[in-house]
Every structure is written in C-alpha cells, then in structure tokens.
C-alpha positions in Angstrom: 0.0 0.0 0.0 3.2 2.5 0.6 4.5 1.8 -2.5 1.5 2.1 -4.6 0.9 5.6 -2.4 4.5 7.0 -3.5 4.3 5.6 -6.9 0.7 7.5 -7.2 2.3 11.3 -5.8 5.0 11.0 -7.7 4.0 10.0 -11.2 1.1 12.5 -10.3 3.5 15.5 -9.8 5.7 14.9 -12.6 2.4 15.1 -15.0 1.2 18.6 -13.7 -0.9 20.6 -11.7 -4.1 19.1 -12.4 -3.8 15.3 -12.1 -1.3 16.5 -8.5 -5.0 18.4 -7.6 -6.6 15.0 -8.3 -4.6 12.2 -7.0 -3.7 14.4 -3.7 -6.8 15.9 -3.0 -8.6 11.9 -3.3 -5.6 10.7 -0.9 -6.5 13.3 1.7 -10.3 12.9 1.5 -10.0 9.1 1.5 -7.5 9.1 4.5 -9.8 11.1 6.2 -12.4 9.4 5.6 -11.2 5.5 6.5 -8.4 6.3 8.8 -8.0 7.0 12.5 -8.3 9.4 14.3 -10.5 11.1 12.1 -12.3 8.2 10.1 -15.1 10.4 8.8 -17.1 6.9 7.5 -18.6 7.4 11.1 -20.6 9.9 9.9 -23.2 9.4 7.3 -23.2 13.2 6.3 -19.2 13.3 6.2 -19.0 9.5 4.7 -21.1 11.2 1.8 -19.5 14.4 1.5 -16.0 12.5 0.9 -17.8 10.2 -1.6 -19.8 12.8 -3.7 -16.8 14.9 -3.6 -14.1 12.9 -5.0 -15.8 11.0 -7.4 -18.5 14.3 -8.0 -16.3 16.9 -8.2 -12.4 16.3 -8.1 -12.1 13.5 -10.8 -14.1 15.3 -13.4 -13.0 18.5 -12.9 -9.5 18.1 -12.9 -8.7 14.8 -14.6 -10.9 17.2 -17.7 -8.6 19.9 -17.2 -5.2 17.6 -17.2 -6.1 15.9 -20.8 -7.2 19.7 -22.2 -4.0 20.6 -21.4 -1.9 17.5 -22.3 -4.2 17.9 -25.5 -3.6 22.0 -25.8 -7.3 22.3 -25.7 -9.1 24.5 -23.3 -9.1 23.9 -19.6 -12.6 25.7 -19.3 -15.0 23.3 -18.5 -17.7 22.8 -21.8 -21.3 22.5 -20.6 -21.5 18.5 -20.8 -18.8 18.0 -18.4 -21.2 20.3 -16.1 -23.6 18.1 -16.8 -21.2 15.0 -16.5 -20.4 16.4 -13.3 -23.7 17.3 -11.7 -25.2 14.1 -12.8 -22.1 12.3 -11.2 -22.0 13.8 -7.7 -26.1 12.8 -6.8 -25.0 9.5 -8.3 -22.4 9.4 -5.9 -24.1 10.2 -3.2 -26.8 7.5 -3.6 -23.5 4.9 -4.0 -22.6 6.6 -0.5 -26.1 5.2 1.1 -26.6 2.2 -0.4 -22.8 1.5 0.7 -24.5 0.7 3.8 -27.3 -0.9 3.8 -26.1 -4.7 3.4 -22.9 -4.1 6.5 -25.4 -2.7 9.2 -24.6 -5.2 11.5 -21.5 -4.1 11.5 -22.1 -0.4 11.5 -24.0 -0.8 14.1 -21.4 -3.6 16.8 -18.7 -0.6 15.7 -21.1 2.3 16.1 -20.6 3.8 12.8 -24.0 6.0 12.5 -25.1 5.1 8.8 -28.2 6.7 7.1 -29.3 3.7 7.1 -29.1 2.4 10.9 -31.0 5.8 11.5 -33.7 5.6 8.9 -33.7 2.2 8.2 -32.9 0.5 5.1 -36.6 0.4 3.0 -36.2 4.3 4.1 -33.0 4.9 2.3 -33.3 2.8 -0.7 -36.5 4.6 -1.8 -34.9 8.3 -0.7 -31.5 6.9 -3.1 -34.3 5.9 -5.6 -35.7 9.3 -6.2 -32.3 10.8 -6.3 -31.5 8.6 -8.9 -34.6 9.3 -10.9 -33.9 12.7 -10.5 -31.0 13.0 -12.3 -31.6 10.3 -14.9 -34.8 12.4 -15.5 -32.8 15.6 -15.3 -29.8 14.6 -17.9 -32.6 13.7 -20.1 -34.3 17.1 -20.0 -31.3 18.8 -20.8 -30.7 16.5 -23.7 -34.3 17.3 -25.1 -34.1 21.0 -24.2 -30.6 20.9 -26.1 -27.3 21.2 -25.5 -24.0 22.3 -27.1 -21.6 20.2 -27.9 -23.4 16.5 -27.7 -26.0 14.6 -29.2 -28.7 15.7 -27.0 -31.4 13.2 -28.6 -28.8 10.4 -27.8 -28.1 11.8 -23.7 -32.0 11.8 -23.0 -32.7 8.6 -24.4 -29.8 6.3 -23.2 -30.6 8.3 -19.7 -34.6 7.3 -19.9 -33.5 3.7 -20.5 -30.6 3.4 -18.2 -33.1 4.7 -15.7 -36.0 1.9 -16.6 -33.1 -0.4 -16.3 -32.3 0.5 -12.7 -35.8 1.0 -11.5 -37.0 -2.2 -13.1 -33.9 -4.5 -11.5 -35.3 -2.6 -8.0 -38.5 -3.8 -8.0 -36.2 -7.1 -7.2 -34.6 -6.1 -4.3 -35.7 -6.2 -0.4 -33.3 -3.8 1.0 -33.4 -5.8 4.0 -31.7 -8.9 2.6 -27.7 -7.9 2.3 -26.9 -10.3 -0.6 -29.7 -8.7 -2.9 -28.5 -5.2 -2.2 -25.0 -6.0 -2.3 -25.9 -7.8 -6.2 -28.3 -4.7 -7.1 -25.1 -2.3 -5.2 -22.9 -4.1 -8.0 -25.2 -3.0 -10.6 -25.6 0.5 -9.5 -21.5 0.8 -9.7 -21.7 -0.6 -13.9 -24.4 2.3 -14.7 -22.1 4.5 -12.9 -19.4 3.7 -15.0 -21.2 3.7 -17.9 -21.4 7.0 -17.7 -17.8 7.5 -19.4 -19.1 5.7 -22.3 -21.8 7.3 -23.1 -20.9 10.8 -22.7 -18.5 10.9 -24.7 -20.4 8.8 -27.6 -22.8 11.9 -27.0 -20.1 14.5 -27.8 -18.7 11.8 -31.1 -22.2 11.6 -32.7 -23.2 15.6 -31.8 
C-alpha cells in the first residue's frame, strides 16, 4: 500500500498541476475518511460528502482539465462535463447510502452512524431511488431542451433507459436482505461507470 501511495504522488507531480490536484486531494479525502483518528465513514453526512466529492467533483474536474491541457485544448469546462459532473456527484451520493445498507450489522457492533441504521434500510433505498430518478430524468431534460456540444437526442434517451433499467432491477430487491443489495449495489457501480461511455459517444455523434 506505501509503494503504490508514493508511486501514485510522484507520477502525479511529474504530469502537472491538475492530475497532483486530483490524486492528492482523493488521498487526503479518502485518508480522512477511513483512517484514524478522524475516520469520517462514522458519519453518514461526512461519509457522503467524501464520496460525492471525489468521485462528483475532483475526478471530473480536474482529470478534464489535465487531458485539455496534455491535448492544448481549453481547460474551461464545456457544458456537458457540467452536466457530466452534476449528474455524477447525486450519483455518488446514492452509492454513499446504499454503501451501507447490506454491512449494518457491522455499523451498528462498531457504532458507525449510517443513514441507514437511522432511517432504516426500506427508508434509504426509496430516498437513493428518487435521487436517482432525479438526475436520470434531469440529464434527459437537458438533452431534449438541447445542449451544445453532444448529441442531445442520444443523452436523453440512453438516460430514460438506463433509468428503466435501474428501476426495473429494484423492484427485485428487499433492502433488508444484504446479498440482494450488495448484487443490485454491484449494478448501480456498472451504470455508474457507464457514464464514461456514453458521454462521450454523445459529444462523437453531436
């Protein structure tokens, strides 16, 4: 774990200012947030923030800005990696509560106060599945409404059925079983990812 922690700064410093920003930034957040004494995963508020922030914020801010610049484009950030963005962080922070639901046993023998433990888990799923639905619905808006530099047709209706596809494999999960949330956790982390394949197929076929 040292090694890979020194090999991460230093190739990260020798390639500029905006992967440093990234890699640095994600090692003090996740330190903080799974290491002693701080360990902010105690709190569900913090445990999100770190979450929502790194994989929100940092990551597609500045890993944008490092390729414009290896790439002598412009660092400024074009309106569908706003979107990218928003659409990411409320995405991450419904990865941040499900993370939770199947270990509250756990959370609650080492008294780490998850959403969950103080809502309950049918509570949380259904609040992380109107976030979701919120900014599927929302990314599809802006794609009908327009926007420059991508294929706005294509964003809404990937979105609309990337969204059918999560609600539809929730109908199949009791939040109270952990193996079932865990699987339907799994698939949450592929549409996430699947994000950075189709936004930029939006921006090739604009």
């Amino acid at each position: 774990v040292a090694g890979c922690l020194v090999a991460a700064v230093v190739i990260a410093l020798a390639q500029g200012r905006y992967l440093a920003i990234t890699v640095l930034a994600s090692l003090v957040i996740g330190t903080a947030y799974s290491a002693p004494p701080i360990r902010l995963k105690r709190f569900h508020f913090w445990a999100a923030a770190c979450i929502f922030t790194v994989r929100g914020l940092i990551v597609n801010i500045f890993l944008y800005r490092h390729f414009a610049t290896l790439l002598g484009g412009d660092v400024r950030l074009p309106p569908v990696v706003w979107l990218l963005t928003a659409f990411v962080f409320l995405f991450g922070l419904v990865i941040a509560w499900y993370k939770d639901i199947p270990d509250m046993q756990g959370d609650r023998r080492f008294q780490i106060a998850t959403l969950s433990l103080r809502l309950g888990p049918k509570k949380v799923f259904e609040l992380g599945g109107v976030v979701l639905a919120v900014g599927y619905i929302g990314v599809a808006a802006v794609g009908m409404i327009g926007i420059a530099g991508a294929s706005g047709p294509f964003l809404a209706g990937v979105h609309l059925l990337l969204l059918a596809l999560a609600r539809a494999r929730a109908r199949n999960v009791s939040p109270e079983e952990p193996r079932a949330m865990a699987r339907y956790y799994l698939v949450l982390w592929g549409l996430f990812y699947a994000e950075y394949l189709v936004f930029p197929l939006a921006v090739w076929l604009r």
